[in-house]
C-alpha positions in Angstrom: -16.8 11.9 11.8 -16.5 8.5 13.3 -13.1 6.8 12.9 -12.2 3.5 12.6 -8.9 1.4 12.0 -6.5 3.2 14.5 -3.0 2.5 15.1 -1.5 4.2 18.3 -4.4 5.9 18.9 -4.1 7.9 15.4 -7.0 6.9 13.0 -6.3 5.1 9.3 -9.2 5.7 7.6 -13.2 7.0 8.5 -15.4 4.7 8.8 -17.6 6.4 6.0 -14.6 6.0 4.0 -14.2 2.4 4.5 -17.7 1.6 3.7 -17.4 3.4 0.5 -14.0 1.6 -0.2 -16.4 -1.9 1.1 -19.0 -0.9 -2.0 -16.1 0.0 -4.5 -14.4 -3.3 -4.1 -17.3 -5.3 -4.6 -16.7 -4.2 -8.4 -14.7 -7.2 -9.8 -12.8 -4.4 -11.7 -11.7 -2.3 -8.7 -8.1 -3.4 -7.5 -6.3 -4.9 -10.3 -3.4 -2.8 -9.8 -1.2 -5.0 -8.1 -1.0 -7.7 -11.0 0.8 -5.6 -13.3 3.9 -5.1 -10.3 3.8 -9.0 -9.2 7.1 -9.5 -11.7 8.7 -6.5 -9.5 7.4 -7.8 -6.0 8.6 -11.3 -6.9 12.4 -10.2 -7.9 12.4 -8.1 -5.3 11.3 -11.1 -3.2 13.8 -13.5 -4.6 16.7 -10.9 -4.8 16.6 -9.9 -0.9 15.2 -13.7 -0.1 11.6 -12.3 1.5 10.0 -15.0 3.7 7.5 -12.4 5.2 5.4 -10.3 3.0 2.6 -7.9 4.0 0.6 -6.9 1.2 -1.4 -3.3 2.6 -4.8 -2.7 1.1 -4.8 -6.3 -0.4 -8.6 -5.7 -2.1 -8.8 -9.5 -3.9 -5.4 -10.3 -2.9 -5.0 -10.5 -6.4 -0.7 -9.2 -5.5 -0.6 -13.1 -3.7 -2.3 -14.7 -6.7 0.6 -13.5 -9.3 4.0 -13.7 -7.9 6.0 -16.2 -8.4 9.0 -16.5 -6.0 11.7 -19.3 -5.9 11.5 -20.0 -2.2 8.4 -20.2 0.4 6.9 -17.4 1.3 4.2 -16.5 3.8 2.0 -13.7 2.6 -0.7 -11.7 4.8 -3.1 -9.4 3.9 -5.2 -6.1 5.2 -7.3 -4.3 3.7 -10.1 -2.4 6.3 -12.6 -2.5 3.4 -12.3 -6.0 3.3 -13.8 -7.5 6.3 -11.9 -11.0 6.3 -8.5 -9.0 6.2 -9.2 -6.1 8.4 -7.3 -6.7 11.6 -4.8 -4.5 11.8 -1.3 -6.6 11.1 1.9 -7.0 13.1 5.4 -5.9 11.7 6.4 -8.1 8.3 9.8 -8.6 6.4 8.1 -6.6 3.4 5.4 -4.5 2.9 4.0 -3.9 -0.5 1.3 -1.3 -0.7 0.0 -1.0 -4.4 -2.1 1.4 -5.6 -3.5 2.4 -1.7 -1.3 5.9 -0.7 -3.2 7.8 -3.4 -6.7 6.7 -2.5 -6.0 7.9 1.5 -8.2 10.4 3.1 -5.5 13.5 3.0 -5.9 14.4 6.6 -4.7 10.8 7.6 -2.0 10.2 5.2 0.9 10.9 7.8 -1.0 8.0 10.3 -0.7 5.6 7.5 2.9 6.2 6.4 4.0 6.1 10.3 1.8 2.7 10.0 3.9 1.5 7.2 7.2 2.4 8.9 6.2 0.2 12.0 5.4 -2.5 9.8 8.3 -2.5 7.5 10.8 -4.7 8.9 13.2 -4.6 6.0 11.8 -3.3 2.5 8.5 -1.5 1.3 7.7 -1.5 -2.3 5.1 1.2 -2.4 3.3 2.7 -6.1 1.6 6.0 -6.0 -0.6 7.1 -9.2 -0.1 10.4 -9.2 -2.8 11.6 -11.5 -6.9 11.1 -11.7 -8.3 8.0 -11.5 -10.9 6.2 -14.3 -13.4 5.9 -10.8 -14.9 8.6 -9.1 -16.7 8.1 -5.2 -20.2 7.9 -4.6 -20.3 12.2 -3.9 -18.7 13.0 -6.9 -14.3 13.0 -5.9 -11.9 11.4 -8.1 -11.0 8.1 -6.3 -7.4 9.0 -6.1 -8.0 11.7 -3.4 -4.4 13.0 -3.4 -3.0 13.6 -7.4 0.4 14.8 -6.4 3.5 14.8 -8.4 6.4 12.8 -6.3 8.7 15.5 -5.4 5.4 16.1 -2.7 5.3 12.4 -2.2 9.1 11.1 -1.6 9.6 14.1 1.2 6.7 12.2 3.2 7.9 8.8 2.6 11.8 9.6 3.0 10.5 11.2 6.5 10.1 7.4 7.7 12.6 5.2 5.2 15.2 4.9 3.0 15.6 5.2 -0.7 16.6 2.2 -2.3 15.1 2.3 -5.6 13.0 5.8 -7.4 11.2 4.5 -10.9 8.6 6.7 -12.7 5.9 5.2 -14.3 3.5 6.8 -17.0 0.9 7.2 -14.2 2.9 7.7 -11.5 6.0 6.3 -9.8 7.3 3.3 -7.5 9.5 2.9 -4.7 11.6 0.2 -3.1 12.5 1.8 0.5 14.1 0.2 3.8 13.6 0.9 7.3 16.4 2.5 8.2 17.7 0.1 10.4 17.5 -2.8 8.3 20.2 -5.0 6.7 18.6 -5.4 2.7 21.3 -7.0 1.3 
């Protein structure tokens, strides 16, 4: 398997995987999941006064297009199935990865949650659908490859930051988290 999209070495996602992520977001109705949490990112933005945000597997950047903060912020985007937002980012104030953890190939989930941790200078807002997707891949697997409930998911992510804020959803749930040696307030 060839891999692709490495951070330290440790591989993000096969490049087999990223092509088939490449042919799923040329669907216009593939990643509109961030729209429905731009209030949430915004006051989170406006309540810790954000200038930096990092939104992780952008697809349309459709997260950018729908907050609304009070102040100016920068916003940056990856995404390896996009080509135009695949380099690899550097460390941002916020990181808000919507509706990505689920879709990770299972075997690299750990590399892309240490990822996150590097890049999460202060808070990650991070949604996991813990159930099947609508979509299913080109051989036949629901898109969401991991449909875990979250007392298998916060273990993993409380590994690398700290709880600030649990919510369930119907689907799933959402997290607002803080590298742990970051002033939030």
């Amino acid at each position: 398997m060839v891999m692709v999209m490495t951070y330290s070495g440790n591989p993000l996602i096969s490049e087999a995987y990223r092509l088939e992520q490449q042919r799923l977001h040329e669907n216009p109705n593939y990643g509109v999941a961030s729209v429905q949490f731009a209030p949430l990112v915004t006051a989170f933005i406006n309540q810790f006064g954000v200038r930096r945000v990092l939104d992780y597997g952008a697809g349309k950047g459709r997260l950018a297009q729908n907050i609304r903060p009070d102040h100016e912020i920068s916003m940056t985007f990856y995404d390896p199935a996009v080509p135009a937002w695949s380099t690899l980012p550097g460390p941002h104030e916020m990181v808000a990865c919507i509706d990505v953890l689920e879709h990770i190939e299972p075997d690299l989930l750990d590399n892309v949650l240490d990822h996150l941790a590097v890049l999460t200078e202060r808070l990650g807002f991070f949604t996991v659908h813990t159930g099947p997707a609508v979509k299913t891949l080109s051989d036949g697997r629901n898109a969401h490859l991991i449909q875990m409930p979250p007392s298998w998911w916060l273990p993993k992510i409380l590994d690398r930051f700290e709880l600030v804020t649990f919510q369930r959803t119907g689907a799933g749930f959402w997290v607002l988290v803080a590298n742990r040696g970051a002033q939030i307030s």
